[in-house]
C-alpha positions as CSV (number, residue, x, y, z in Angstrom):
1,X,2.4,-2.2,23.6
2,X,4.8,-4.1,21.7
3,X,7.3,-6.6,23.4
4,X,10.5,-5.6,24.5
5,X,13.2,-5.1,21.6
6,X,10.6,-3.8,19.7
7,X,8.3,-1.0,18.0
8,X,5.1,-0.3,16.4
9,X,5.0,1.3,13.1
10,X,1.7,3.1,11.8
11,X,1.1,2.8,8.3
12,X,-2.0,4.0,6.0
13,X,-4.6,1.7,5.1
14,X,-3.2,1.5,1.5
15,X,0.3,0.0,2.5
16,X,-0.9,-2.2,5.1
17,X,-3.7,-4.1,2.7
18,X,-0.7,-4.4,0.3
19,X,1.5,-5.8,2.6
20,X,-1.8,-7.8,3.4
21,X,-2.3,-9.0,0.1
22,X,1.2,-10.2,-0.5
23,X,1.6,-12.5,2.8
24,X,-1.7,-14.2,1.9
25,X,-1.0,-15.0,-1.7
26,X,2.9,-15.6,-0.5
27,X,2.4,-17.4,3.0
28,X,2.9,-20.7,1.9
29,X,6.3,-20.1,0.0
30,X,7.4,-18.1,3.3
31,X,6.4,-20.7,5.5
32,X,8.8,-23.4,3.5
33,X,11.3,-21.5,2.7
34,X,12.2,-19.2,5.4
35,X,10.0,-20.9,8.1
36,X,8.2,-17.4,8.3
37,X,4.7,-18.2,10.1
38,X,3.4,-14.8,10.9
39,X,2.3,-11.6,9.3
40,X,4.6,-9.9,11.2
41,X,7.3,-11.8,10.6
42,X,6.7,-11.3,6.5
43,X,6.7,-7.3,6.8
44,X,10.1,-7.6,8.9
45,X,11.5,-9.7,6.4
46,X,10.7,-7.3,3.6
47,X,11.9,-4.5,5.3
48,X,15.2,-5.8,6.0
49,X,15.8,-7.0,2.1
50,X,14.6,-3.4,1.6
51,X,17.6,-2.1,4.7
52,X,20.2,-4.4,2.4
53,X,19.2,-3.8,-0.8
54,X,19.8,0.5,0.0
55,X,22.5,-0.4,1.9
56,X,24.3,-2.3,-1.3
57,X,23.1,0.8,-3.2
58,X,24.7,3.1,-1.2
59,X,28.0,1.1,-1.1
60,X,27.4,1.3,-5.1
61,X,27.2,4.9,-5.1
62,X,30.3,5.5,-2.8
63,X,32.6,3.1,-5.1
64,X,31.1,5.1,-7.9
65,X,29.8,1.7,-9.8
66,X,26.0,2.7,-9.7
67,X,23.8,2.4,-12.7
């Protein structure tokens, strides 16, 4: 059971070995530059620049200045 504030998310075997992959051959830079220290904490900071990234996509889209 996950701590309060947050959730579990189950993913197939395929995304979490590439998620995997990337924290060990990233982990040092993480560690330095964000302070990130966990596996956990890697995955949440991906999916949040993913979260911004649509969210400035969107915003695009609306102003009408998408690609």
């Amino acid at each position: 059971m996950p701590r309060k504030g947050w959730r579990s998310v189950t993913v197939s075997e395929d995304v979490y070995q590439f998620f995997w992959k990337e924290w060990q051959r990233r982990k040092q830079e993480y560690k330095l530059k964000y302070g990130i220290t966990s596996f956990t904490g890697f995955v949440t900071k991906l999916l949040y620049e993913l979260i911004q990234k649509e969210k400035g996509s969107e915003r695009q889209a609306k102003e009408g200045t998408a690609q």
